[in-house]
C-alpha positions in Angstrom: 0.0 0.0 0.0 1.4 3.3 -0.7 2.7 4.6 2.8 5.2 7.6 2.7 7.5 8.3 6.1 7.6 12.3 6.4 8.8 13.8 9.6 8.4 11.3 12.0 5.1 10.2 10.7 3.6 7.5 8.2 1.5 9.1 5.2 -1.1 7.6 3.3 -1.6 8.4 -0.2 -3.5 7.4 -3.5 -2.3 8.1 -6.8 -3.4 8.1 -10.5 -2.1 8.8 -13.5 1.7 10.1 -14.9 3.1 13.0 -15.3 3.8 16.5 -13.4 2.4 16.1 -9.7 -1.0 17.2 -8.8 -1.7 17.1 -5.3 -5.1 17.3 -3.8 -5.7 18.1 0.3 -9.2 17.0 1.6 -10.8 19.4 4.1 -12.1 18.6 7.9 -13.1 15.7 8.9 -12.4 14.0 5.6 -9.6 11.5 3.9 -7.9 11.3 0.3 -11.6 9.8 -0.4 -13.2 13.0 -1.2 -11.0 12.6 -4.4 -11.8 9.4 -5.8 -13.6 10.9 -8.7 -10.5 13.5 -9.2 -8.2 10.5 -9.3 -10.5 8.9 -12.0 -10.9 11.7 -14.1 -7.5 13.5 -14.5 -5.1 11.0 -14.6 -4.6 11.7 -18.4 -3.0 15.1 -17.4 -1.4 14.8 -14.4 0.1 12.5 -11.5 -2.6 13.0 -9.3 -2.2 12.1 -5.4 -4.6 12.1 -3.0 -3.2 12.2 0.3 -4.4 11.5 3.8 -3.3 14.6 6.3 -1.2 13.5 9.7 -4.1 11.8 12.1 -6.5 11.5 8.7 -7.6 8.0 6.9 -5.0 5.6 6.9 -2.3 8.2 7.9 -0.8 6.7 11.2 -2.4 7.7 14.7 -1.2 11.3 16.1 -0.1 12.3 19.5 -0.2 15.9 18.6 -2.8 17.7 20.8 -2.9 20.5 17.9 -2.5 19.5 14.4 -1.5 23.0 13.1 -1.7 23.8 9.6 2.5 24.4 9.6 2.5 21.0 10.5 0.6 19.6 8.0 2.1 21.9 5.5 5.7 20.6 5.9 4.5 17.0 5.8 3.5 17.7 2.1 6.4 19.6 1.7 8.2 16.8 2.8 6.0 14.2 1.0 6.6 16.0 -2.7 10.2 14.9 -2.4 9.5 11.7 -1.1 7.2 11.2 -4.3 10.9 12.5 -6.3 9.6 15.7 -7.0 10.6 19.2 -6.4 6.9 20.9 -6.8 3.3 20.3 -7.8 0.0 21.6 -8.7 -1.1 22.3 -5.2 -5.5 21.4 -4.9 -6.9 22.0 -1.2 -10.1 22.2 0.0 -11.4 23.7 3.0 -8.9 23.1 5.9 -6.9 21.4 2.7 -7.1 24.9 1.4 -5.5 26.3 4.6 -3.2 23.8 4.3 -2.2 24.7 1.1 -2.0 28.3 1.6 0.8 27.5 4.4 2.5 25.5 2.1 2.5 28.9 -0.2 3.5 30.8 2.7 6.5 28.3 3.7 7.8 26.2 0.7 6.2 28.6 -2.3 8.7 27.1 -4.5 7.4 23.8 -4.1 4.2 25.8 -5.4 3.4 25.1 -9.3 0.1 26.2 -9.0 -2.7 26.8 -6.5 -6.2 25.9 -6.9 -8.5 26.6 -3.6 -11.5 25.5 -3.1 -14.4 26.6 -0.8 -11.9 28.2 1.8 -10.6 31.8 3.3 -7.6 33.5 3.9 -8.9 35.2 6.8 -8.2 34.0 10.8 -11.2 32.6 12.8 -13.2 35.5 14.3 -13.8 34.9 17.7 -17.3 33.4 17.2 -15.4 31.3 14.6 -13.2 29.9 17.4 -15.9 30.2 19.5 -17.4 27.6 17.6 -14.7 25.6 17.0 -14.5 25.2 20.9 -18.0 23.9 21.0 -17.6 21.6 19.0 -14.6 20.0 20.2 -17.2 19.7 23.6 -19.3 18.4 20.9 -17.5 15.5 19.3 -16.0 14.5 23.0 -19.7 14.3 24.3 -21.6 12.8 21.7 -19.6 11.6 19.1 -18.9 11.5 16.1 -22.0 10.6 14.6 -23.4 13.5 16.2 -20.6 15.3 14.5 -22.0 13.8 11.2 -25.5 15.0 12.0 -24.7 18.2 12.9 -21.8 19.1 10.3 -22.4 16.4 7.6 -26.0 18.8 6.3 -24.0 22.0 6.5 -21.1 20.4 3.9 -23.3 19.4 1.1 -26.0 21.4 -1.0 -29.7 20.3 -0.9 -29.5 18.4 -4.1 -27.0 16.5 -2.8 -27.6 12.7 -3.7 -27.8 9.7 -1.4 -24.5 8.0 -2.7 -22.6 11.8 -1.6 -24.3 11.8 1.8 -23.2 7.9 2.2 -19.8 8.5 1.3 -19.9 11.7 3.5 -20.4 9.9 6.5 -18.3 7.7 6.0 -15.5 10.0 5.7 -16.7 11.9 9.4 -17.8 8.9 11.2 -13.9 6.9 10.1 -12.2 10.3 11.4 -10.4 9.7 14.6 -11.7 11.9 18.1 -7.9 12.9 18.6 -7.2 14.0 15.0 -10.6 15.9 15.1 -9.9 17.4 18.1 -6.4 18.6 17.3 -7.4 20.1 14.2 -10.1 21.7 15.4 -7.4 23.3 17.5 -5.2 23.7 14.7 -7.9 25.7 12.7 -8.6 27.9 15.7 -5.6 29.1 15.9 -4.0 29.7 12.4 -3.2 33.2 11.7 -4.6 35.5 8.6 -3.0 34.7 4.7 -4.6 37.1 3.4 -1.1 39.3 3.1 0.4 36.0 1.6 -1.4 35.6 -0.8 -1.4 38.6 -2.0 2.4 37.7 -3.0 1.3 34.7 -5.2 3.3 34.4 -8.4 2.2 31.0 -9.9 -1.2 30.4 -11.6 -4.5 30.7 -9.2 -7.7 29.3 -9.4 -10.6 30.3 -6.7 -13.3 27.4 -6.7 -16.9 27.8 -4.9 -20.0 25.8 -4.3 -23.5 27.2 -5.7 -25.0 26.6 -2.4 -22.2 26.6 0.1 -23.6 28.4 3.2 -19.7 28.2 5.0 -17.8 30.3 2.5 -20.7 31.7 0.0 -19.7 32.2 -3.5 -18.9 36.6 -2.9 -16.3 35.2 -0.4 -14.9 33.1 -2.8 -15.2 35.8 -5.2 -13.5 38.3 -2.5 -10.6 36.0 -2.2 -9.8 36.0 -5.8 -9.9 39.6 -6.1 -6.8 39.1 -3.4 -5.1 36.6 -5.3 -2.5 38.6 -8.1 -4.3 37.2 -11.4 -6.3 34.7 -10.4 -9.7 33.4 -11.6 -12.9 32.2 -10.2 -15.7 29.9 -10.8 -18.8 28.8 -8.9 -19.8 25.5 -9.4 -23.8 25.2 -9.8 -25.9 22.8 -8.0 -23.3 22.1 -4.9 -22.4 23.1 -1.6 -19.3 23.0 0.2 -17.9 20.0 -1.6 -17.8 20.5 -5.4 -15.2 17.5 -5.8 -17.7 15.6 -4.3 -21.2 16.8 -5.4 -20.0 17.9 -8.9 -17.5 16.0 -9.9 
């Protein structure tokens, strides 16, 4: 099984396809899996990887009680060369997106290209962290099926089929409690990109759902009006998970 060993930690990834690297970062409380149909459908242009963040899927256990988004950042950075490459068409979603952008911010010459999807630049207000913090007491209480019926509506649009909502919760119910809880942390406390971005130099792409109620397509608009060139597109008929509700 492919298994990469990056800072002290064992990766899981899945790949398709040859060429330049394309490497796609699932969102919170996800795996590689929100990707499956990405891995299908571009392998004819790239070397697409989908891989499983520190704590995430099939990624080995954590100890880290907060999973920051540095961290995760340096384990692709150090996951690209362990794939024998020196940069990649960078893909994150959501948390991934955050990810991504500290990748930018840290490595940027490991950067080919950035596409973000459904995600901000900006730090967590304080209700933001506010509720980040209630639902750490959330998933510690009650579980992560009640994290599935609380979160899992808010991450898809109402068209959403049955197969997407399946493979949803799936996704949040295999997350483990300590990798939710440290990212959670992780998210609260990550600082604002907004002036990192605004350095970008490779070519962007700012990607929204229709229907996403978490980042609404004028945010999405707003943050590729940051971005030096970069272009935008709202994908009808999905919420906060194009990859997966519009494939």
């Amino acid at each position: 099984m492919p298994f990469a060993r990056v800072n002290g930690t064992m990766l899981y990834y899945r790949e398709s396809g040859e060429g330049r690297l394309a490497l796609f970062i699932h969102g919170f409380p996800l795996d590689h899996t929100v990707w499956l149909d990405q891995l299908a459908g571009l392998g004819h242009v790239r070397r697409c990887v989908a891989v499983d963040l520190r704590g995430f899927g099939r990624s080995e256990p954590i100890t880290d009680e907060n999973l920051s988004m540095e961290i995760m950042a340096d384990d692709l950075a150090a996951l690209i060369q362990a794939l024998g490459e020196q940069d990649a068409d960078i893909v994150g979603i959501s948390m991934g997106g955050y990810v991504a952008m500290a990748l930018w911010e840290l490595r940027p010459e490991m950067v080919r290209s950035l596409t973000l999807l459904d995600t901000r630049a900006q730090a967590d207000s304080p209700q933001a962290r506010a509720s980040r913090e209630a639902l750490i007491a959330q998933v510690l209480e009650h579980g992560r099926v009640h994290v599935a019926n609380s979160l899992g509506p808010a991450l898809v649009g109402p068209d959403a089929s049955v197969s997407v909502r399946a493979r949803l919760r799936s996704m949040i119910e295999g997350t483990r409690y300590e990798t939710m809880v440290a990212a959670l942390e992780g998210m609260r406390d990550r600082p604002d990109r907004t002036g990192s971005l605004r350095t970008l130099t490779v070519p962007a792409l700012v990607v929204g759902g229709e229907h996403d109620t978490l980042t609404p397509p004028k945010e999405i608009h707003a943050l590729a009006e940051v971005i030096p060139g970069a272009r935008s597109t709202i994908v009808r008929g999905a919420g906060h998970l194009p990859p997966l509700e519009r494939p």
